[in-house]
N, C-alpha and C positions, 0 to 999 in steps of 0.2 A: 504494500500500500504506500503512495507516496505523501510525502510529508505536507501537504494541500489535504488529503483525504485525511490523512489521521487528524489534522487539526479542525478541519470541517466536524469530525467524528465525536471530538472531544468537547467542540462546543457545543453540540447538539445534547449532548448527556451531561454538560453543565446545565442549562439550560434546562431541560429534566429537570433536573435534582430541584434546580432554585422555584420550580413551581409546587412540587409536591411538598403536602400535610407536614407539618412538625409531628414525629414522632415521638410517645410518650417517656418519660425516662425511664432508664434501666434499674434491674435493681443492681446494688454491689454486687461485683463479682468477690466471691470466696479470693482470700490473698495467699497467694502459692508457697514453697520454700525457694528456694534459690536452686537453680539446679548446678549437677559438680559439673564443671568445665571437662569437654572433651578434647582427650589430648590424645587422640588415635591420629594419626597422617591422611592426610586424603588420598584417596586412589588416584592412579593416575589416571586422565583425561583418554578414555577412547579414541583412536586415529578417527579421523574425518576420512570418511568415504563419502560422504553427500556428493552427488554429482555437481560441477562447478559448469557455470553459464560460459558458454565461446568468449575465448578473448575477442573482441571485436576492433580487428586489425585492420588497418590501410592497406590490405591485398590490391594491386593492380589487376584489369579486367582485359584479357584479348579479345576483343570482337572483329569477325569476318562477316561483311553486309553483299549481298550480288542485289543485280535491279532482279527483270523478270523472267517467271520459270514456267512455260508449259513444255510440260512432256511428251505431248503428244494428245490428240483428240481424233472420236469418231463423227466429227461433225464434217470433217474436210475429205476427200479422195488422198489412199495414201496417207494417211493423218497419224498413222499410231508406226514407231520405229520399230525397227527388227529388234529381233531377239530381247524384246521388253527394255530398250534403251540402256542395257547395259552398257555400251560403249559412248555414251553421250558426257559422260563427264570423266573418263578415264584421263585425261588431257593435264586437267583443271584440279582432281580431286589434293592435290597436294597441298592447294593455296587455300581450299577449304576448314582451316586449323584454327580452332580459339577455345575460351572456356562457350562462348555461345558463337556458332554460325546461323546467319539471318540471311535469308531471298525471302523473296515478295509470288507466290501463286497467282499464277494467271489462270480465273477456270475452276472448275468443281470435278470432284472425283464421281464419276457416276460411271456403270456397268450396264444399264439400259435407261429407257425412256428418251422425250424428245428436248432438246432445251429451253423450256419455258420463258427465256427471254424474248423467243425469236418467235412463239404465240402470241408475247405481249405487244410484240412491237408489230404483227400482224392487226389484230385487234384496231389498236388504235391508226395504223393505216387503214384499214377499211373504215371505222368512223369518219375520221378526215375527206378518205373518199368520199362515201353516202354525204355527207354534209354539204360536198362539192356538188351534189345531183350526177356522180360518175358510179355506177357499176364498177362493183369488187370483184374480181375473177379470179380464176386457179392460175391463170397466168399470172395475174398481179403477185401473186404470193411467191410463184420462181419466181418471179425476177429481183424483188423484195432481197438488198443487203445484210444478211444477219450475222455478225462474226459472236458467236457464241463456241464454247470451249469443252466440250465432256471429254474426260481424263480416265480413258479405264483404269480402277484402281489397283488392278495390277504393274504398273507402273510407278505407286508412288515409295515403292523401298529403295526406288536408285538416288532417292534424297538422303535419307541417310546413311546409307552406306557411303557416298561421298562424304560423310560429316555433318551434312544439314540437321541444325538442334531445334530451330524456330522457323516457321512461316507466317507472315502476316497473310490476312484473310481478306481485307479491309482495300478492296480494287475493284471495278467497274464489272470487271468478270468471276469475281468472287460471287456472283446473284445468278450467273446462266440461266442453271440448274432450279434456280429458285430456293427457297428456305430450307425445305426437305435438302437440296444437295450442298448448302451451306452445313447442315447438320453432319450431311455422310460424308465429307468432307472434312470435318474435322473429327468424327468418331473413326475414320480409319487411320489419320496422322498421329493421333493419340494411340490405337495401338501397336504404331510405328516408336514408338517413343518422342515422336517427333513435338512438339509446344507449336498451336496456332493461341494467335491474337488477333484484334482487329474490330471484328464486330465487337456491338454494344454487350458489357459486360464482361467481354473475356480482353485479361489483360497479365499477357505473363508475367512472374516474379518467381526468380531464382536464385540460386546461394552457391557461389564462389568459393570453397571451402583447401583451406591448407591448413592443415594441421586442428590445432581448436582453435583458428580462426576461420573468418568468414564475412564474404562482403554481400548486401542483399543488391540484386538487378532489378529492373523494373522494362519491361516495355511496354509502351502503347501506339495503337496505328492508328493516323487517321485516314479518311476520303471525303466526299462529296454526296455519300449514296446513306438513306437511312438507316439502313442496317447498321452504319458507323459512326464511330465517332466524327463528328461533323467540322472539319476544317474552315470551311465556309462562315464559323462561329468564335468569332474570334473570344470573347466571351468565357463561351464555354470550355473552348481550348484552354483558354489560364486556369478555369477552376480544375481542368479534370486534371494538368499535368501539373497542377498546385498539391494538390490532392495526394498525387503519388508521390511528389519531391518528400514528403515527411515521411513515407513507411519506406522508403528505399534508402539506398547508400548510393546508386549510379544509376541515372533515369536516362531511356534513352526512347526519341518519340521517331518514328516515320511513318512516312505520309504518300499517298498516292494523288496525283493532282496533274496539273499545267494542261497546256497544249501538246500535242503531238505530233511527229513527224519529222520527214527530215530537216524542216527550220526551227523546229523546238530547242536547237542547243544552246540556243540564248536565255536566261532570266529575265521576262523586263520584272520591272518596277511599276506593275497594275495587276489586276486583275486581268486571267486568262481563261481563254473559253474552246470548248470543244464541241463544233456543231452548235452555236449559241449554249451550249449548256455553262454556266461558270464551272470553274476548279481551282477557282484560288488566285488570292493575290501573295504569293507563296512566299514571297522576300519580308513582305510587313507577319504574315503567321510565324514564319520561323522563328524570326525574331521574339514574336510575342511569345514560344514555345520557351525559347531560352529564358527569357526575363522570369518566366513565370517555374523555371527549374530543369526544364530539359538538359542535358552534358552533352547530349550529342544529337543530332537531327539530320536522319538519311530519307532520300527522297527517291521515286519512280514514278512512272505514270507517261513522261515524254517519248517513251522507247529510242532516246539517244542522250547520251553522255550531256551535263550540264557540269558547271564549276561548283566548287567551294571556295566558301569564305570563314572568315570565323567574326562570332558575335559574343564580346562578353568571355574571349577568349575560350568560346566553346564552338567547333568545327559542325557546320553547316554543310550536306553535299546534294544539290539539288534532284541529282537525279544521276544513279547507273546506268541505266538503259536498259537492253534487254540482257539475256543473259544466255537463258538457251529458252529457246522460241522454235519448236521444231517445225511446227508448221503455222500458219496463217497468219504471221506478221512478217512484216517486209524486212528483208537485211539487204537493201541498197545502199551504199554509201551514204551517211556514215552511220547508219542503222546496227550497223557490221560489226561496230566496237565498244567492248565492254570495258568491264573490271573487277575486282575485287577490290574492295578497299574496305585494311584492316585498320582498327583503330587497337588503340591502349590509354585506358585508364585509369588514372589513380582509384585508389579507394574511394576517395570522397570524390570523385566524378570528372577529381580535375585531367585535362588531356595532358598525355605523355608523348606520343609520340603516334603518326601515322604514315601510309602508306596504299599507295594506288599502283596496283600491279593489273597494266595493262595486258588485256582480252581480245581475241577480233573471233567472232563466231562464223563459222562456216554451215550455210546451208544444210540442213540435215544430217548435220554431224555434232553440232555443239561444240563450246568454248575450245579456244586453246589459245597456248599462249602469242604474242604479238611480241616476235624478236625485233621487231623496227620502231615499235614504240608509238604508232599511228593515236591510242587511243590516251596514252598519256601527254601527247602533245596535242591534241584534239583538247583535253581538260584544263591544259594549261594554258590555252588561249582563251578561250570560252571562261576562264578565269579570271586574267589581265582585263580582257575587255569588260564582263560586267563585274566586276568586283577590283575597280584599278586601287582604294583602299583598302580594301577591308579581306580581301581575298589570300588564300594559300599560299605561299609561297614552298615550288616543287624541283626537288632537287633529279638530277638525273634519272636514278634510278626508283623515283615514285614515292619516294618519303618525302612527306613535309611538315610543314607548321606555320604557326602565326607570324606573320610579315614582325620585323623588330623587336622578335624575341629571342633571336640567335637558333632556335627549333626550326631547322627547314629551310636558313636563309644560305641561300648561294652564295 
């Protein structure tokens, strides 16, 4: 009990006493003899076995973050890899190493049924039609764009076997499948061993443990879409990662958002939209992530590489890109280049050191590594240009840190 409670406790039953009846006197107590002093030794003190609480130590934290992952889907011709994708991260699986590995799922794990995005977005095409006085027809509906994602769940063990600890849930194709495959989607990653977050309510938190010590992790996702925590709310983004800054020791938020495509490697500095839809004014949320407790804030959603900056001396990285995308997203230049980027952090959240170990993905193959560096100089520009203060500074080989702090400066 802490020393607030006990003192709340003790005034309460002062208080007590000072209201209750005077009671009547006693009679004399009978007067005793004196008793003979004991002059026996005390025993000695029993060893202490009580179990003792975790030291709770300044452990540093590795994290390994990719942008996006689908494995494969029976939604496309050709959609699902040989031999269940085992060779899709052979390449890569080396640079997959931390106490947590974090990708972003593109998609829902489902073994049959149709993907109920692409009836909902049917639906409301034919209203729109009928509204117009146009007839809805079977042609209307082939010819009707729907990029929705089912993921046979036999494919989702080549995540962790690569190392994958975490997936965020919390992306535009996180919903395909609809509720039901948000559900079977995280009930088959869970008995993968794997940690989803993302949607409302589920928010991992995990424990770092050396010896009897131990540092607690925290993650939360945001997006644009109901089921999620809501980026779009600036608001409520401070309460929620406010929230978690106090039960954790190292809070780390990412977010799916921006624009898309091959001109997405830019940041601006507004709000951005996809097909009119908003998704963020992503540079003013980050920020309010961090002010509000976040250590570290990773980003996807653009399907190409964006910069880092740091804010508050906490690393900002807009966006990985994709990661492995086996089918249905485009790897046209510069779609093509990925990364990993590992971080490290103190115990108390502050940044140590990191690093961007450039990617370039090959069609129907999955990551590997980029001996020429395309996608680490791809970041490093797209850096300088929008972030010419506040941005990374990256040294050759992919390590960096904050511009005049001596971490990462050239």
């Amino acid at each position: 009990m802490s020393l607030a409670a006990r003192a709340a406790g003790i005034l309460l039953l002062a208080l007590a006493a000072a209201c209750a009846p005077a009671a009547p006197p006693a009679a004399p107590a009978p007067r005793a003899e004196p008793a003979t002093p004991d002059t026996t030794p005390p025993a000695p003190a029993p060893p202490d076995t009580a179990p003792r609480a975790p030291v709770r130590a300044a452990l540093p934290v590795r994290i390994a973050f990719t942008g996006d992952i689908n494995l494969g889907t029976t939604t496309l011709p050709d959609g699902i890899p040989p031999d269940e994708g085992r060779a899709l991260l052979a390449g890569v699986d080396s640079l997959l190493a931390g106490d947590l590995v974090v990708g972003n799922f593109e998609g829902a794990l489902a073994d049959s049924g149709a993907p109920e995005k692409c009836d909902r977005m049917a639906r409301e095409a034919e209203r729109r039609a009928r509204a117009r006085g146009r007839r809805w027809t079977r042609a209307d509906r082939a010819a009707m764009r729907c990029y929705a994602f089912a993921t046979p769940s036999a494919l989702a063990g080549r995540l962790p076997e690569a190392g994958f600890t975490h997936l965020n849930l919390a992306n535009n194709h996180a919903n395909d499948m609809g509720a039901t495959g948000r559900l079977r989607t995280t009930e088959v990653f869970d008995s993968l061993g794997v940690r989803t977050y993302g949607p409302l309510g589920r928010i991992a938190v995990d424990t770092v443990r050396s010896g009897d010590s131990l540092t607690v992790v925290g993650l939360v996702g945001f997006a644009t879409y109901p089921f999620a925590y809501d980026l779009l709310d600036l608001e409520r983004t401070r309460a929620v990662v406010d929230s978690m800054r106090r039960l954790v020791d190292v809070l780390v938020v990412t977010f799916h958002g921006g624009g898309e495509g091959m001109g997405a490697g830019t940041t601006p500095d507004s709000m951005e939209y996809l097909a009119g839809e908003p998704r963020g004014d992503l540079r003013r949320w980050a920020r309010v992530a961090v002010e509000a407790g976040a250590d570290a804030v990773v980003g996807h959603g653009p399907h190409v590489l964006r910069g880092v900056e740091f804010h508050r001396g906490r690393p900002i990285a807009y966006s990985l890109g994709n990661f492995l995308t086996y089918r249905g997203f485009s790897l046209a230049p510069p779609l093509h280049l990925t990364a990993v980027l590992q971080l490290e952090l103190a115990g108390n959240g502050k940044f140590v050191r990191g690093r961007l170990v450039p990617l370039t993905q090959r069609p129907r193959a999955g990551p590997a590594p980029d001996a020429a560096g395309a996608a680490l100089a791809f970041v490093r520009a797209r850096t300088e240009e929008d972030f010419p203060g506040t941005g990374a500074v990256f040294e050759p080989d992919g390590t960096f840190g904050e511009r005049g702090t001596g971490n990462g400066e050239r």
